[in-house]
C-alpha positions in Angstrom: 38.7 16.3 -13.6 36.1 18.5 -14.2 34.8 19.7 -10.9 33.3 23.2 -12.0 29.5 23.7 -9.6 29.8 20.4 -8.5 28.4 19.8 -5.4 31.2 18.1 -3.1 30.8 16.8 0.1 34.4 17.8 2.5 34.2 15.2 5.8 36.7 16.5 8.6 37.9 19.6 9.1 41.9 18.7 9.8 44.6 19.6 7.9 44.2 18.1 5.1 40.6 19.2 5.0 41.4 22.9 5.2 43.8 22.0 1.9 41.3 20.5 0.3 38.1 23.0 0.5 40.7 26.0 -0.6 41.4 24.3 -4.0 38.2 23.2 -4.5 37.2 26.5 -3.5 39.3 27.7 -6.7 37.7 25.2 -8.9 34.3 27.1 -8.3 32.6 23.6 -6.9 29.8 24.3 -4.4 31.4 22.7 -0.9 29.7 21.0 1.5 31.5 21.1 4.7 30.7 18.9 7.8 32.6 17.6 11.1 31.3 15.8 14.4 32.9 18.2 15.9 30.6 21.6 16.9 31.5 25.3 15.6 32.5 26.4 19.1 35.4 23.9 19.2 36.3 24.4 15.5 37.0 28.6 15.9 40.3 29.0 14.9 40.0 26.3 11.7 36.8 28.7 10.7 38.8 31.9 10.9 40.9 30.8 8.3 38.3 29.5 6.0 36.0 32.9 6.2 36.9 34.5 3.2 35.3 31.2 1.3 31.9 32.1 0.1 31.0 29.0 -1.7 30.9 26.9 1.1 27.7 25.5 3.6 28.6 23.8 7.1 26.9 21.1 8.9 28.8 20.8 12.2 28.1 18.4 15.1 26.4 16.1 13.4 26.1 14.1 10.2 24.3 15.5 7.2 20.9 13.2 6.7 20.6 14.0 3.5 22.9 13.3 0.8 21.0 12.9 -2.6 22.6 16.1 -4.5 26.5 14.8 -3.5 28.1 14.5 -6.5 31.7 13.6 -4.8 32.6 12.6 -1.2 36.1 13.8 0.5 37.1 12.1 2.9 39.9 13.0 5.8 42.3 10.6 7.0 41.2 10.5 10.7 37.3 9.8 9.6 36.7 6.1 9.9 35.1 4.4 6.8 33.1 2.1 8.9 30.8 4.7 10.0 27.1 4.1 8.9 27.2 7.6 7.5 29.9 6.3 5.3 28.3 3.4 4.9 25.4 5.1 3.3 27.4 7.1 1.0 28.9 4.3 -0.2 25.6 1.8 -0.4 24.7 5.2 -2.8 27.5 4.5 -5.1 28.4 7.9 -4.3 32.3 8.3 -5.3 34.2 8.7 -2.1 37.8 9.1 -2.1 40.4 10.8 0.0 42.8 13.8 -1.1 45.5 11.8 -2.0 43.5 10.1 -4.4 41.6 13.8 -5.5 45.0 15.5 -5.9 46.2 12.3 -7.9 43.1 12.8 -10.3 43.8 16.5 -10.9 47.6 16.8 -10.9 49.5 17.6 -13.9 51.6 14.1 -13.6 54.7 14.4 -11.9 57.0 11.2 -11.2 55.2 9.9 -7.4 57.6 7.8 -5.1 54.8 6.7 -2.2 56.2 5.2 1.0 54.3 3.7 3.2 55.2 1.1 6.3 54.3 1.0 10.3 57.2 2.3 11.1 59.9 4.1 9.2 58.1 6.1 7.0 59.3 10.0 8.2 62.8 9.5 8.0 62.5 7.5 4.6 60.3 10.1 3.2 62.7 12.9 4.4 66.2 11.2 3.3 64.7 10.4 0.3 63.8 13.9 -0.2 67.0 15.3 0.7 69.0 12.8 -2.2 66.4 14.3 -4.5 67.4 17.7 -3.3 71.0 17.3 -3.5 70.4 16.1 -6.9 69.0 19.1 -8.2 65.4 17.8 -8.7 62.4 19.4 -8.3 61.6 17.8 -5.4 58.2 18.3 -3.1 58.3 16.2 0.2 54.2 15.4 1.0 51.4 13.2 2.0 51.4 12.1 6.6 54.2 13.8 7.0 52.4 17.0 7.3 52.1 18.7 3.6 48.7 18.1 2.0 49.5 16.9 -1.4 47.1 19.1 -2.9 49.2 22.1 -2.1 50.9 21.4 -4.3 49.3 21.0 -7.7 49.4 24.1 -8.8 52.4 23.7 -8.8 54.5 20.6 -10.1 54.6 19.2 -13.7 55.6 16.3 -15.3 59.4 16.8 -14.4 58.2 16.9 -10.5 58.6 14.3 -8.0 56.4 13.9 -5.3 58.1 11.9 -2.5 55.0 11.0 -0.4 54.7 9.3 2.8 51.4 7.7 3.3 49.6 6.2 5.8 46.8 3.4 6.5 44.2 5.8 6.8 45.2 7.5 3.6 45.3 4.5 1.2 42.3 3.3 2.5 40.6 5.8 0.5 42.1 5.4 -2.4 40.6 4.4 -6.4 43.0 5.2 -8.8 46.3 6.2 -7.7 49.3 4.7 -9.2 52.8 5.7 -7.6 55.9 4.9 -10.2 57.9 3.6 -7.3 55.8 2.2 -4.1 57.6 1.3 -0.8 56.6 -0.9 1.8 59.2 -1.0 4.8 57.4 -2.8 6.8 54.1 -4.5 8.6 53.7 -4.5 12.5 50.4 -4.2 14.8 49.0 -1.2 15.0 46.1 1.1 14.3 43.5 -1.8 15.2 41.5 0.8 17.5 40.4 2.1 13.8 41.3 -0.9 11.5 40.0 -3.7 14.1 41.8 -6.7 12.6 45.2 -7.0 11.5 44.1 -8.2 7.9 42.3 -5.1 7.6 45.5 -3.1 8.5 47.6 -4.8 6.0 45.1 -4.7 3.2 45.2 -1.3 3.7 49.1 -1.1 3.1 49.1 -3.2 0.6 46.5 -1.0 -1.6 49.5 1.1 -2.4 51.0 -0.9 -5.6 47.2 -2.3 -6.5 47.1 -0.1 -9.4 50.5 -0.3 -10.7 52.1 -2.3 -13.6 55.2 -3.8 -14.9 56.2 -0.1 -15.5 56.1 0.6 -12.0 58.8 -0.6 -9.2 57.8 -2.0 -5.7 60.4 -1.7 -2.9 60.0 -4.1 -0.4 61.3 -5.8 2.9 62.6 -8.9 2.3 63.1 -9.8 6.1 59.3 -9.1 6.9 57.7 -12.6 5.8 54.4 -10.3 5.5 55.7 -8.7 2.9 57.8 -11.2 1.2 54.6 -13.6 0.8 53.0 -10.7 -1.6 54.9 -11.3 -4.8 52.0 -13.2 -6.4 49.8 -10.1 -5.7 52.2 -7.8 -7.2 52.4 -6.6 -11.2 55.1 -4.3 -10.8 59.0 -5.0 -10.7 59.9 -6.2 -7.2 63.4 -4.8 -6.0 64.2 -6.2 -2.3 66.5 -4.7 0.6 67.7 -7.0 3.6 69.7 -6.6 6.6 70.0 -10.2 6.7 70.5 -11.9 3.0 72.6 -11.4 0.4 69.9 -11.1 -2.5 70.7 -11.8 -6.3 68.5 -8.5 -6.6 68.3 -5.8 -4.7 70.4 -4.4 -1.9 71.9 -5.8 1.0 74.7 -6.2 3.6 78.0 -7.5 3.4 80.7 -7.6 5.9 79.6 -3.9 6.5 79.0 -2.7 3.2 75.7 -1.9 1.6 75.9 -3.4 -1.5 73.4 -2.9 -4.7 72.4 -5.5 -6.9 70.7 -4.3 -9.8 71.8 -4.0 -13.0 75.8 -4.4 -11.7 77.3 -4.5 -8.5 78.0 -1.6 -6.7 79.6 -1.4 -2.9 78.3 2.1 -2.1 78.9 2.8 1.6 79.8 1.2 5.2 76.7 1.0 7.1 78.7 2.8 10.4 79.2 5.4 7.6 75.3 6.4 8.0 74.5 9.2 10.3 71.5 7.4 11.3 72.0 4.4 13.8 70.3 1.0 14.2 68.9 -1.6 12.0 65.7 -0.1 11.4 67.9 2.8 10.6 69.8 0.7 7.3 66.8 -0.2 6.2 65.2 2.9 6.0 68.4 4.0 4.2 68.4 1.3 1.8 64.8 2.1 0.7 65.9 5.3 -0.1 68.8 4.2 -1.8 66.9 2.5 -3.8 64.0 4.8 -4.5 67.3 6.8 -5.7 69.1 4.8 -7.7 66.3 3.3 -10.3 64.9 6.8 -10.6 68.7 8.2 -11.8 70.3 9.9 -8.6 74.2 10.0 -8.9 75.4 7.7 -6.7 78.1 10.7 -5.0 75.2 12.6 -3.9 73.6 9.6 -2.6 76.2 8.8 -1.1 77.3 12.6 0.3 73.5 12.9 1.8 73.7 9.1 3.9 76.6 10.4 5.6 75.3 14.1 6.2 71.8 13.3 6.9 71.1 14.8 10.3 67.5 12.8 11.3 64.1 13.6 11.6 62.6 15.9 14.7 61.0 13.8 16.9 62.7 10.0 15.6 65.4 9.7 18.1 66.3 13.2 18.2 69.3 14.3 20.9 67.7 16.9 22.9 70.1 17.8 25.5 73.5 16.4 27.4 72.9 17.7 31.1 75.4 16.7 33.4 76.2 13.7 31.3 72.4 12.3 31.2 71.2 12.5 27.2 67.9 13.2 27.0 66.2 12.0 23.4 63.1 12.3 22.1 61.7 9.9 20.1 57.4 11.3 20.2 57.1 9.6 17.0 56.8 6.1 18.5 53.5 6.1 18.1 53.3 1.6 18.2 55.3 -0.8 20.3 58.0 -2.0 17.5 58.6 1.3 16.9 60.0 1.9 20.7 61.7 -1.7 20.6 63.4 0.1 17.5 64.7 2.5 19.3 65.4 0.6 22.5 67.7 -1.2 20.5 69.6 1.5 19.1 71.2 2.1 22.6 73.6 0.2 24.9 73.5 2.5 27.9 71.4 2.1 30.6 68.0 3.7 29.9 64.5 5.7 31.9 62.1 5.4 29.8 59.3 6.9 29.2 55.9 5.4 28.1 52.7 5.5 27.6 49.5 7.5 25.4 46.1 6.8 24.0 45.1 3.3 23.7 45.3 1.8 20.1 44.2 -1.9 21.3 47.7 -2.9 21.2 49.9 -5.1 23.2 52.5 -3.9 25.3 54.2 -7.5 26.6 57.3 -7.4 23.6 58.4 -3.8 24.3 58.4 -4.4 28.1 60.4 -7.7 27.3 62.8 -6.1 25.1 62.9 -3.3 28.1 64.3 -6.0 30.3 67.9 -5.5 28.7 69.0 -2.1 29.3 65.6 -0.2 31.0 66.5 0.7 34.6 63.4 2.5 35.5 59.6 3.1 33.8 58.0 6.9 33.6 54.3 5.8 32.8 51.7 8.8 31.6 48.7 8.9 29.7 45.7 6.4 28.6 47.3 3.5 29.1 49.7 3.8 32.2 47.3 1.7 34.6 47.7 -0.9 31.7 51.5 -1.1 30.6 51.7 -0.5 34.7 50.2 -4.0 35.5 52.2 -5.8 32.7 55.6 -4.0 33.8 55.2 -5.7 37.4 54.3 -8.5 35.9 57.8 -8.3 34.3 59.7 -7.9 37.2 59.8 -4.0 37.1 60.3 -2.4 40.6 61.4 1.4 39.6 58.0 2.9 38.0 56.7 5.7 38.3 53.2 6.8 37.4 52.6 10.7 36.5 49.9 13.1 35.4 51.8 15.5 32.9 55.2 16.2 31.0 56.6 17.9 33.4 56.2 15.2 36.1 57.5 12.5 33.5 60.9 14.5 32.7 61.7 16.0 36.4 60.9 12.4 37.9 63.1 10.8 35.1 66.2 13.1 35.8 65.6 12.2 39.7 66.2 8.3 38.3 68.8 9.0 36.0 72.5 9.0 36.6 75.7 10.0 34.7 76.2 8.1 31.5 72.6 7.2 31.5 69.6 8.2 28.8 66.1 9.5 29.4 63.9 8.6 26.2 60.9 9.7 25.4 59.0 7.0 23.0 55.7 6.3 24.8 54.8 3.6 22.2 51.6 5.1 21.9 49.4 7.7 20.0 49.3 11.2 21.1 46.1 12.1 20.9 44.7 11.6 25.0 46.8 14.0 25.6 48.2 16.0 22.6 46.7 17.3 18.9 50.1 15.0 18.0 53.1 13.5 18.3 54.9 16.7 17.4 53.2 18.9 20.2 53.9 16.1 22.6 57.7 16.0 21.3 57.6 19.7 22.1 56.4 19.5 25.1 59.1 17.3 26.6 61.6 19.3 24.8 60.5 22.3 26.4 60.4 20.6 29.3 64.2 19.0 29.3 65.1 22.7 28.2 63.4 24.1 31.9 65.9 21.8 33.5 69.3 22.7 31.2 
C-alpha cells in the first residue's frame, strides 16, 4: 500500500490513533490530524506526538474542508453516523479503521480474530497463551489494548496475530480477512452508538464477510443468533456447545470436553479448567479450537487450560479479608456479562452496579440478582435507573453512593463472613473512568485501603 506524501486524514486521538499517525508518520504521508476534543484537554497525547513534523491539527472541531483527503482513518470510539462521516463517505473518500490499514500493509501473518459481546479478553488471552506454550511467534492485539499496527514491523508470514475485536472496530472494515474468525456470542449492547440491535450484529457479523472455504469460522452453537448465519457464511463452520453433542465440533459429555473433528478426542474435564462457569467452557472451547485446526499439540493445550490464571479485571480475586472475597469483575461492561458472573458463584453476594448509560435494560440482571444478591451498591450514570427497577424487584438493602470508595467501604459494612463483594457494574466506564481498567484499579486500590 503505497502511502508515500499522501495526504491522510487521522480522526480521534485515542490509542489507537497515536499508533496510527507514528507509522504513517514513517511512511513519509502528510497527516492530517483532528479531534472534537480541544488542545487544552488533549496535552499529554500532544507531548508524545511533538517530535512528528509532518503532521497538521484541527482540534475542537470538524475539518470543513476535505477535497485533498486522499485516505480517512478512523478510531474506534468515532461514530460513523456523524454527518462529517457522512460527507466523507457521500465523497467516496476511502475510510477505513486501523485494523483494516494494518491488514492492508502487513507482511501476512496467520490472523485468528475473535470477536463476541462478551468473552472476548479472556478468549483472546488463553488463546494467546496456548500459542505461547507452543512456541509460536505469537502477538496478542486488536481491543484488548495493543494497536495492531505496532506490530507490523514486525511479524511475517510465520506470525500469528491473535486479535480481539470489537463492534466499533469491524465496523470499519473493507478488506480484512482473518484465517480463523470467532464469534462467541450476540447479546444487547452498545445501542447508545449502534441504535438498533441489527445494526450491532451486522457489525459482528462483518468479521467472516471476506473469508472463503479456506478460512474457518468458530461459532456458538447455543446462541440461535448465531446458529441462523450458516447461509451467510463461505468459510468452514466448526461449532462448540455446552449443551449438544455435535457430529462436528466440540462439546460436553458427562464432564469431558470432547472434539469432534477429524477423530474423537476426550481432552479434558471441564472442573479441570482454572476458569469457572459456563461462559467460562465456552470461552475455553473457542480456544481449543482456534488451537487445534491451526496445529497446537494437544499436551500444551491441555497443560495451559489447567494453568491458565484469568484475565485482570474478569472475575479477578482481589482480596480474602476476614473471610469476605472481594472480586473484581470492571470488565462487565453489559448486563449478560454481570449475569455471567453472577452465576459463577453460590455464596451469598453485595454487588456492586452501575456506570454510563449504554440504552440498555437492566430488568434480567436484577432478576437473576434475586438468587444469591443480598444487598445493591449503586454508583454512576445510571444508579437513579437500575435504583427504581431494583425496588421494583423487591430489593430493600440498596445503597446509593457517589465514588469508589463509598461503594467498597459501604459494601464491607453489608457483608458478612463467607460472603463476596463483586464489582461488575454492568455498565461502561466512561461517566466516571477513561475505562474499565482504571475503574478496576480504582476498587482494587480501594479493597487494598481496607486489608
Amino acid at each position: 500500500m503505497y502511502l508515500d506524501k499522501k495526504n491522510i486524514l487521522i480522526v480521534g486521538l485515542a490509542k489507537t490513533g497515536i499508533s496510527t499517525i507514528k507509522y504513517l508518520s514513517k511512511l513519509g504521508a502528510n497527516i492530517i490530524v483532528n479531534d472534537i476534543k480541544k488542545e487544552e484537554d488533549l496535552k499529554e497525547i500532544l507531548c508524545e506526538l511533538k517530535s512528528i513534523n509532518n503532521i497538521k491539527y484541527i482540534l475542537g472541531y470538524h475539518p470543513q474542508n476535505i477535497d485533498n483527503i486522499d485516505l480517512v482513518v478512523v478510531s474506534p470510539g468515532v461514530p460513523l453516523d456523524l454527518d462529517f462521516i457522512l460527507k466523507i463517505k457521500n465523497k467516496k473518500i476511502d475510510l477505513i479503521g486501523e485494523v483494516e490499514l494494518s491488514y492492508r500493509i502487513n507482511n501476512n501473518p496467520y490472523i485468528i480474530g475473535i470477536t463476541g459481546t462478551n468473552g472476548k479478553t479472556t478468549t483472546t488471552s488463553l488463546t494467546y497463551e496456548i500459542f505461547k506454550k507452543g512456541m509460536k511467534d505469537a502477538y496478542k492485539v486488536g481491543n484488548i489494548g495493543n494497536p495492531i499496527i505496532d506490530t507490523v514491523e514486525t511479524v511475517n508470514k510465520d506470525s500469528v496475530l491473535i486479535a480481539e475485536l470489537s463492534s466499533f472496530q469491524l465496523e470499519s472494515i473493507n478488506s480484512f480477512r482473518p484465517n480463523i474468525s470467532v464469534i462467541l456470542n450476540i447479546t444487547e449492547d452498545h445501542l447508545n452508538r449502534h441504535k438498533t440491535m441489527e445494526n450491532y450484529i451486522n457489525a459482528k457479523f462483518n468479521i467472516f464477510k471476506n473469508q472463503t472455504k479456506d478460512d474457518f469460522v468458530i461459532l456458538n452453537y447455543d446462541d440461535f443468533s448465531i446458529r441462523e448465519l450458516e447461509s451467510k457464511i463461505n468459510s468452514n463452520i466448526i461449532y462448540f456447545s455446552t449443551k449438544e453433542k455435535l457430529d462436528r465440533g466440540i462439546y460436553l459429555e458427562e464432564d469431558n470436553i470432547i472434539i469432534n473433528l477429524d477423530k474423537k478426542i476426550n481432552l479434558i474435564n471441564k472442573n479441570k479448567l482454572t476458569l469457572k462457569g459456563e461462559h467460562n467452557i465456552q470461552n475455553a472451547m473457542a480456544s481449543i479450537l482456534i488451537s487445534y485446526i491451526y496445529g497446537i499439540d494437544i499436551s500444551d493445550i491441555k497443560y495451559v487450560l489447567e494453568n491458565f490464571s484469568g484475565v485482570e479485571h474478569r472475575q479477578e480475586l482481589v482480596a480474602d479479608i476476614k473471610g469476605i472475597k472481594f472480586i473484581n469483575d470492571s470488565k462487565a461492561t453489559n448486563p449478560d456479562s454481570t449475569i455471567k458472573a453472577l452465576n459463577s458463584y453460590n455464596e451469598k453476594i453485595i454487588l456492586i452496579l452501575g456506570g454510563m448509560d449504554k440504552g440498555t435494560n437492566f430488568d434480567e440482571v436484577l432478576e437473576v440478582a434475586k438468587k444469591n444478591v443480598k444487598g445493591l451498591i449503586l454508583l454512576g450514570e445510571t444508579k437513579d435507573k437500575i435504583n427504581s427497577i431494583a425496588i421494583k424487584k423487591g430489593f430493600t438493602n440498596i445503597k446509593i453512593v457517589n465514588n469508589m470508595n463509598e461503594a467498597v467501604l459501604n459494601s464491607y459494612k453489608m457483608a458478612e463472613k463467607g460472603d463476596i463483594v463483586l464489582l461488575s457494574p454492568a455498565c461502561a466506564s466512561w461517566d466516571m473512568y477513561k475505562s474499565f481498567e482504571v475503574r478496576g484499579k480504582d476498587f482494587k486500590e480501594n479493597v487494598y485501603n481496607i486489608k
